[in-house]
C-alpha positions as CSV (number, residue, x, y, z in Angstrom):
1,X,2.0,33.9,-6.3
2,X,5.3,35.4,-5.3
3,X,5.4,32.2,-2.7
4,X,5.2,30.0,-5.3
5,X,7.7,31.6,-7.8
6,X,10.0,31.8,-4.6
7,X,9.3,27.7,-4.1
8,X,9.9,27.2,-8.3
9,X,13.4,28.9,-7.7
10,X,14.5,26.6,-5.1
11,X,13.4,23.9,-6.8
12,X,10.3,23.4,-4.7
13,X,6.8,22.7,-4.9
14,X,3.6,22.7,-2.2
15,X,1.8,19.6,-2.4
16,X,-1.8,20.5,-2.8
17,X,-3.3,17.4,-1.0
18,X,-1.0,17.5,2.5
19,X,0.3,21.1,1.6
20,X,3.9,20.3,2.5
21,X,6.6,21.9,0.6
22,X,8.7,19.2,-0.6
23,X,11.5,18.9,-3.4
24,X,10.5,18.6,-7.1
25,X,12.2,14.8,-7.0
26,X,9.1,13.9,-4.3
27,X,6.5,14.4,-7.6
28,X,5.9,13.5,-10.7
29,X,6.6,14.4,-13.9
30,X,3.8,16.1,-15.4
31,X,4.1,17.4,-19.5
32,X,0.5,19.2,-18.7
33,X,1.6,21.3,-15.9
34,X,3.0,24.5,-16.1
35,X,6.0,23.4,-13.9
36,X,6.1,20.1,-15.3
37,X,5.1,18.3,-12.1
38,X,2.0,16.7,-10.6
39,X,0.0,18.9,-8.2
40,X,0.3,15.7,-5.9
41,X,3.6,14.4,-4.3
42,X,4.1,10.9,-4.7
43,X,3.3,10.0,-1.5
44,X,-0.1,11.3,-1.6
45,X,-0.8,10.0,-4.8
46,X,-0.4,6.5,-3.3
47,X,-2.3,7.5,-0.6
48,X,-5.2,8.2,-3.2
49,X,-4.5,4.9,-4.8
50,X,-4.3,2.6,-2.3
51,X,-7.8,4.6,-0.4
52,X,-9.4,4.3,-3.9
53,X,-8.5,0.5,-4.6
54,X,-8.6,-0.7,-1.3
55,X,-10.7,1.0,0.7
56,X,-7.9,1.3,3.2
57,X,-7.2,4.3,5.0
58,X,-4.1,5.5,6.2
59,X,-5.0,4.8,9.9
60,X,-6.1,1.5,8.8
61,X,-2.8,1.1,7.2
62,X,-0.2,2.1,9.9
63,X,-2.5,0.1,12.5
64,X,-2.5,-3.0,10.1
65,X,1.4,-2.9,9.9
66,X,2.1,-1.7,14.0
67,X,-0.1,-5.0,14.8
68,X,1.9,-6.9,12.4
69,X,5.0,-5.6,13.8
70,X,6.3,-3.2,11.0
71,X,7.0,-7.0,9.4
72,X,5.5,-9.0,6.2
73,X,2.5,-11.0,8.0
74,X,3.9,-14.2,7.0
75,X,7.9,-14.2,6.6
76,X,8.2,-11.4,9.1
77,X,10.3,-9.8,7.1
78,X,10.7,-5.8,8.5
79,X,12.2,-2.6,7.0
80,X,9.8,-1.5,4.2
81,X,9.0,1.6,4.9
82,X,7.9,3.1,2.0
83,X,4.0,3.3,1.3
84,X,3.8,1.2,-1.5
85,X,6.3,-1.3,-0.6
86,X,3.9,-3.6,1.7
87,X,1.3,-5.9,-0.9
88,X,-2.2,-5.3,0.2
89,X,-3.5,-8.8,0.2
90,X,-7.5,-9.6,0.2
91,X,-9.5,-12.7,-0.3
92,X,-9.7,-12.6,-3.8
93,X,-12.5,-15.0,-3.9
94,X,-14.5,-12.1,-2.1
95,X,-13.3,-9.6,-4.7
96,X,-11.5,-10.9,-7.9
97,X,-10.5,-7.9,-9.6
98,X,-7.1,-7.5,-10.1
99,X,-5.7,-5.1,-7.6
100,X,-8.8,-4.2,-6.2
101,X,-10.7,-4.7,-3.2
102,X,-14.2,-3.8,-0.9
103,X,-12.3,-2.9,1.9
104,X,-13.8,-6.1,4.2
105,X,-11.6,-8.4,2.4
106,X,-8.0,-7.1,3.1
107,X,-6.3,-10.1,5.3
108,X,-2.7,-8.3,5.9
109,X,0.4,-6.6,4.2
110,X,2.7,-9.2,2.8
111,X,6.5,-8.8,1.4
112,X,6.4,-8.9,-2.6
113,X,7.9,-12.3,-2.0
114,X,4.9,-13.8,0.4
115,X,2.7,-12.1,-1.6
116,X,3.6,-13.1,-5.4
117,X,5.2,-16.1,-5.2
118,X,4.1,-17.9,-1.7
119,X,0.8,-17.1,-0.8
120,X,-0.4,-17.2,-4.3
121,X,0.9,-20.4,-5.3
122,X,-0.1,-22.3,-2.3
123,X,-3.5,-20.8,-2.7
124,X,-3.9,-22.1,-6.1
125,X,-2.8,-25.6,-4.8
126,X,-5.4,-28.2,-4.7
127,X,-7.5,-28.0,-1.3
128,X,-5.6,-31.8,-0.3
129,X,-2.2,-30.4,-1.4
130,X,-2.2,-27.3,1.2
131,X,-0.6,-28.2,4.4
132,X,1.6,-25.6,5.1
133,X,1.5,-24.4,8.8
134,X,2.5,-20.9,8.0
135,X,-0.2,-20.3,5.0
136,X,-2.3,-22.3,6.7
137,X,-2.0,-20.1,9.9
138,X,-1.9,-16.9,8.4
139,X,-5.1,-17.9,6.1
140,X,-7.3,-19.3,9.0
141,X,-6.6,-15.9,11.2
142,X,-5.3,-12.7,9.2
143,X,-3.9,-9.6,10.9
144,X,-6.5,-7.2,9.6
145,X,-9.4,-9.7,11.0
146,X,-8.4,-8.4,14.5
147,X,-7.3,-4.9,13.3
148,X,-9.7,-3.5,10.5
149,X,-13.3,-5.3,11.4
């Protein structure tokens, strides 16, 4: 108890999933804790949602974006970091549930720009319409194919 109360003081908090002490900016706000912040940091908290929606692991993730190159799978566009930042992109005829997916689905990560307003689009084209090499590419032989499976 004194730990924590020393932790409080400095304006830190143990995480209770990965146990790191970290800052009180690295969690939420909470108005039902005692300390007004979320037992979970942020980053573990994605780690729970993305695991939870996606059936995608943390491994799976950081191996899904070394084999991509730290880079969007379609625009290669690198230097998003964050967890969070990279779309998780599935076959949504396989699961259609918004933001959701079985796990066996996931095809890559895409840039918010690939993902929402490229891939998206094209795939809503009709089938005689989509002749794009790059969608066409990426569609035929996703990343995670060679990676997750």
């Amino acid at each position: 108890m004194a730990t924590i109360l020393a932790y409080r003081d400095q304006g830190l908090k143990q995480c209770c999933t990965c146990k790191q002490v970290k800052s009180f900016e690295e969690f939420y706000k909470s108005k039902t804790s005692a300390d007004s912040y979320r037992p979970q940091c942020v980053s573990c908290i994605k780690w729970v949602h993305i695991e939870g929606s996606f059936h995608l692991t943390q491994e799976g993730y950081w191996a899904l974006l070394d084999h991509q190159n730290q880079s969007c799978a379609i625009c290669n566009v690198k230097g998003l970091w964050e967890v969070g930042t990279w779309h998780i992109d599935h076959d949504h005829s396989c699961c259609s549930k918004q933001g959701r997916s079985c796990g066996k689905c996931i095809r890559g990560l895409l840039c918010s720009s690939c993902n929402a307003k490229g891939l998206s689009w094209y795939e809503n084209l009709p089938a005689d319409l989509r002749n794009i090499p790059i969608f066409e590419s990426y569609l035929s032989d996703p990343p995670a194919k060679k990676v997750l499976l």
